[in-house]
C-alpha positions in Angstrom: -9.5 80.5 -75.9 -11.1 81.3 -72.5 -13.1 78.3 -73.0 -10.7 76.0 -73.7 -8.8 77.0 -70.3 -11.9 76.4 -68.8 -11.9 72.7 -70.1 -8.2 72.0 -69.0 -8.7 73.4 -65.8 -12.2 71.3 -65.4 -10.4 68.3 -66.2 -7.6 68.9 -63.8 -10.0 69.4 -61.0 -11.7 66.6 -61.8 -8.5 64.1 -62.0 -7.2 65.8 -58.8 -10.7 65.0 -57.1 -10.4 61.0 -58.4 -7.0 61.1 -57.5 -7.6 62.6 -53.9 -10.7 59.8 -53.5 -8.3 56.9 -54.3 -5.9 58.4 -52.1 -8.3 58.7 -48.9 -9.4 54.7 -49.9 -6.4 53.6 -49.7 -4.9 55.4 -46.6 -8.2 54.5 -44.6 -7.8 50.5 -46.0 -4.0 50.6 -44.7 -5.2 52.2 -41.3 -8.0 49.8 -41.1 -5.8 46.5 -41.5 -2.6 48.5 -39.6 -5.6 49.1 -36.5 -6.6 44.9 -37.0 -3.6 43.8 -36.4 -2.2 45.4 -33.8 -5.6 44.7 -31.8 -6.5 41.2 -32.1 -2.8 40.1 -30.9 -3.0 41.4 -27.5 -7.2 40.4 -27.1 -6.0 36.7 -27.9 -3.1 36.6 -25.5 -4.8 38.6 -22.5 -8.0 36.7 -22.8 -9.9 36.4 -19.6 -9.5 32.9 -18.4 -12.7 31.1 -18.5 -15.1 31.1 -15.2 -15.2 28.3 -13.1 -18.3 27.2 -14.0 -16.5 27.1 -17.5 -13.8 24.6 -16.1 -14.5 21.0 -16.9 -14.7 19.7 -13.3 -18.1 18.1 -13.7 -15.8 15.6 -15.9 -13.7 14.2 -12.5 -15.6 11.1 -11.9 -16.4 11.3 -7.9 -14.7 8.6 -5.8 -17.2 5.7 -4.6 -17.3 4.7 -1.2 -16.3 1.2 -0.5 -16.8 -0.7 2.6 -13.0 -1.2 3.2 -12.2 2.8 2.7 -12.5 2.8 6.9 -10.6 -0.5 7.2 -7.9 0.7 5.4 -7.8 3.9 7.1 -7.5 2.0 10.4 -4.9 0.4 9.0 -2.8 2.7 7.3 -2.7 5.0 11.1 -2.0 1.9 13.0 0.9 1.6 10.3 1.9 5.4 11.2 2.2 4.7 14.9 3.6 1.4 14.7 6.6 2.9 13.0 7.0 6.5 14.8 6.5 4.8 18.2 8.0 0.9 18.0 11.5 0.2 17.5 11.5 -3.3 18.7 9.4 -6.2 20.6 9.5 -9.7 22.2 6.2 -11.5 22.3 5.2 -14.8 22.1 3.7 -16.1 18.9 0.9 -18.7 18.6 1.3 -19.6 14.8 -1.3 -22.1 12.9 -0.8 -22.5 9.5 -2.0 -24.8 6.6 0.2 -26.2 4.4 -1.1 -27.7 1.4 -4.2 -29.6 2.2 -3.6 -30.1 5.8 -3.5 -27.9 9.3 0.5 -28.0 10.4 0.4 -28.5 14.0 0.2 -25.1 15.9 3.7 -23.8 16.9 4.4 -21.5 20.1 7.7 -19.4 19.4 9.4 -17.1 21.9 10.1 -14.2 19.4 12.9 -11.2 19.4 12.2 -8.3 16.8 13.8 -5.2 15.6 13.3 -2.9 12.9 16.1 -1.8 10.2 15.5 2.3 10.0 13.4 2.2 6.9 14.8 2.5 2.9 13.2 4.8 0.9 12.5 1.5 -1.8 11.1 -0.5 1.4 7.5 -0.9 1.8 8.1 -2.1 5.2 11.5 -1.7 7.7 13.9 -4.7 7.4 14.2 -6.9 10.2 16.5 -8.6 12.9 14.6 -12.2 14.4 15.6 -14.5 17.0 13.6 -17.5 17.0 12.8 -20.1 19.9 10.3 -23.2 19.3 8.7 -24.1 22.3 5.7 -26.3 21.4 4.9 -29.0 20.2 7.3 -31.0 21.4 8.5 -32.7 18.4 10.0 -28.7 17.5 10.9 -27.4 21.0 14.3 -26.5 21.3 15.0 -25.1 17.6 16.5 -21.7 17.5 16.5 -19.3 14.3 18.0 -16.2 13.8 17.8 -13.4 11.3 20.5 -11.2 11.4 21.3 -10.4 7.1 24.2 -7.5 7.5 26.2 -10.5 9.7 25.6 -13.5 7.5 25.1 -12.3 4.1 21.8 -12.8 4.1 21.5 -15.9 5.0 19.3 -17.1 8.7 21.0 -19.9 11.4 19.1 -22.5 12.6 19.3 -25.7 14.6 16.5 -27.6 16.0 16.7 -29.3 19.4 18.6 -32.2 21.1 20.7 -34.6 19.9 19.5 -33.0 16.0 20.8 -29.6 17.3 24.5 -30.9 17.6 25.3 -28.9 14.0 24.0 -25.4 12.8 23.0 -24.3 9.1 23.0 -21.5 7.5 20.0 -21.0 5.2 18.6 -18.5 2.4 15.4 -17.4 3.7 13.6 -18.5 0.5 15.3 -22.3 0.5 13.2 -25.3 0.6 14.5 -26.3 3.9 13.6 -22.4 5.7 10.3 -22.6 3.8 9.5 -26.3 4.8 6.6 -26.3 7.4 6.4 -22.4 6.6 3.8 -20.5 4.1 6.0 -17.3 4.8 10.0 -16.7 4.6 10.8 -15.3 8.0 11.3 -12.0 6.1 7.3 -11.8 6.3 7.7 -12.1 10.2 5.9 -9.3 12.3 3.5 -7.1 13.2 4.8 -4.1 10.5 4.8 -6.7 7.8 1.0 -7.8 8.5 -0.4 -4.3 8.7 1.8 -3.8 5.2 0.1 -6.9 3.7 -3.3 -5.7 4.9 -3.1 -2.9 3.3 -2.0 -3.7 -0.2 -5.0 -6.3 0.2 -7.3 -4.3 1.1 -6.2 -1.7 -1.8 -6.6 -5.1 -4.0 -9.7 -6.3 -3.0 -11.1 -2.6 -3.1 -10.6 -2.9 -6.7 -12.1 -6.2 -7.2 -15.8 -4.8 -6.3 -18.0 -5.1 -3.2 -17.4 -7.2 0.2 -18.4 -7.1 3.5 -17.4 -5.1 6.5 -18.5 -6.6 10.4 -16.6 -4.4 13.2 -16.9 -6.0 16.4 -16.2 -4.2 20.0 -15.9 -5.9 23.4 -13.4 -8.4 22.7 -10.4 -9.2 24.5 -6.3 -10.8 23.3 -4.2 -11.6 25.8 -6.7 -9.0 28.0 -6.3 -6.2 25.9 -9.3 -5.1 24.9 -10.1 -5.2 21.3 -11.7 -4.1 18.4 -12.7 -7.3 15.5 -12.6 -6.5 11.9 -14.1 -9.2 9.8 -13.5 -8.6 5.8 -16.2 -11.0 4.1 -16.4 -12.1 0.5 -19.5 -13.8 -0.5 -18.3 -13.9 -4.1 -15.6 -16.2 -4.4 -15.2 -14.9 -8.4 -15.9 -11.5 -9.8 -15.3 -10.2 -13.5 -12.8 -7.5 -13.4 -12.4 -6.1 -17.3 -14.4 -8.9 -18.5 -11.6 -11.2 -16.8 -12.7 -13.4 -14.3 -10.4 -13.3 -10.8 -11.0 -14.7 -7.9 -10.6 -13.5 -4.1 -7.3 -15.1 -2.5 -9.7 -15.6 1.1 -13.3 -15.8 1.9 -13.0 -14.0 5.1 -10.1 -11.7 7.3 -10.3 -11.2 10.6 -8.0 -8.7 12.8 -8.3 -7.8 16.2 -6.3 -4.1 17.1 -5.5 -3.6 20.6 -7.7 -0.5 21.1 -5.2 1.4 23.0 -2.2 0.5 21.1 -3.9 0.1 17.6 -1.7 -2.8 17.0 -3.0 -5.9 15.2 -3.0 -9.0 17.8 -4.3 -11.6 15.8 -5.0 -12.2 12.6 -6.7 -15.3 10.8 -7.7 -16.2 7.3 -10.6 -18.5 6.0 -11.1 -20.3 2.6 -14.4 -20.8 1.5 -16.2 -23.9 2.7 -16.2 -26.8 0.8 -19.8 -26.9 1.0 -22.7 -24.5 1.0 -23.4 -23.9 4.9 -20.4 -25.0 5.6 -17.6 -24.0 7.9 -14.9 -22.0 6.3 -11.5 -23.5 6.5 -8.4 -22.1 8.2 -5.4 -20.9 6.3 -3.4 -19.2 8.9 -3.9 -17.6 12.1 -1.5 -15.5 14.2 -1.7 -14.7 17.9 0.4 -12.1 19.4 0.8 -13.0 23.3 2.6 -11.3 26.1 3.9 -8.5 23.8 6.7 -6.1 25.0 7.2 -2.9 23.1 10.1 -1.0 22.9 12.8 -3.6 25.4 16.1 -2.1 24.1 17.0 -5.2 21.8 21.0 -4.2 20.6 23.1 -6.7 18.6 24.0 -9.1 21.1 20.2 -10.5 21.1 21.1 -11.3 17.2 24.3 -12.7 17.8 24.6 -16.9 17.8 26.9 -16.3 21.1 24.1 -14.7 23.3 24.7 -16.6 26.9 21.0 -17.8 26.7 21.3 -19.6 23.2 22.4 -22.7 22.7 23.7 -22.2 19.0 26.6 -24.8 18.4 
């Protein structure tokens, strides 16, 4: 009897011991997996951010310099002073343009500017433009003027003499504005020029190498100046596989050292023949320049006493 208590008992101990081992497995299993998960949440959100040397900067590609970066610069802070420091100008304009195959004889125009404050869609400040044609002779006389808020738009002109006894009112853009002119009057003045440099210069940057001359020592209207010449010895280059070619063979500006303002400009095609002279396309001479006069409307108004508008 005593021995077969001793064999239940045994048993029981030995069940209770099993029983207690699965028990401990599984309580240290539900800890281990309970102690997993509440861990590796926080370690993946608060990871350390990587180190710098970590950061894929080596994968910016590093900006190449180009002959025209210090051209443009030039350019874009004579832009800057031009339009905190100028409001208007008179000056007279020595214009030389070619239109179609031929030079158009070179024209000498009395001009009156003023700039529009500028729109935030404007690359450059509208304009107000009086006109007066003094040379050559076959022109002197004619009179345009610019005014768009007072004649929707549209520019007056009449030319001189007996062919001045009627005025017309023009689109800038019309056949009859353009005729004679490779630029709408629009175009017209020294903000527009250093606007058109630029967004060439950005161009031609893109178009692959040129060449950069800087000049000192010479002089417009006695202002001593500094020459930029822009030179393209390639008249084609591939850009994307796509052959494009450069709208000039060589630019040259002259900025009034002390102002910074563009005098004179002049373009060059490439010359017909190798060792050739290159050809003029336009050229524009800024002479006797006034800044800042006090222009008001009555300089833009056909019934100014010192216009002969009829």
């Amino acid at each position: 009897m005593a021995r077969q208590r001793y064999r239940v008992w045994t048993t029981r101990l030995i069940a209770l011991f099993f029983l207690a081992v699965i028990v401990s497995v599984g309580m240290r299993w539900w800890w281990l997996s309970l102690t997993k998960s509440e861990v590796a949440l926080p370690q993946k959100a608060l990871a350390e951010p990587p180190s710098l040397s970590e950061k894929p900067f080596d994968k910016i590609v590093p900006v190449v310099a180009h002959p025209l970066d210090e051209v443009l610069a030039l350019a874009r802070e004579a832009l800057r002073k031009h339009r905190e420091n100028h409001q208007d100008y008179t000056a007279t304009l020595l214009k030389t343009e070619r239109i179609g195959k031929a030079l158009a004889p070179s024209n000498t125009i009395f001009i009156k500017l003023r700039y529009n404050p500028l729109q935030s869609n404007e690359a450059s400040r509208s304009i107000n433009v009086y006109l007066k044609f003094l040379e050559p002779k076959a022109q002197a006389g004619r009179e345009v003027l610019y005014a768009p808020e007072r004649n929707n738009g549209m520019l007056k002109a009449h030319e001189g003499g007996l062919l001045g006894l009627l005025s017309v009112d023009l689109t800038p853009y019309s056949v009859l504005a353009m005729r004679g002119n490779r630029h709408p009057i629009t175009e017209l003045g020294i903000e527009k020029l250093l606007t058109t440099l630029i967004e060439k210069g950005e161009r031609d940057r893109k178009l692959g190498d040129c060449q950069v001359v800087r000049t000192d020592g010479e002089t417009i209207d006695g202002r001593p100046c500094e020459r930029v010449d822009v030179i393209h010895p390639q008249k084609r280059v591939l850009l994307g596989g796509v052959p494009v070619e450069h709208e000039f063979f060589m630019a040259r500006i002259w900025f009034d050292k002390e102002k910074l303002i563009p005098l004179k400009y002049a373009s060059y095609a490439w010359p017909l023949e190798e060792g050739g002279e290159p050809l003029l396309e336009e050229e524009y001479t800024y002479m006797d320049l006034q800044l800042n006069v006090g222009l008001d409307d009555s300089d833009f108004d056909t019934e100014h006493p010192e216009y002969r508008f009829p």
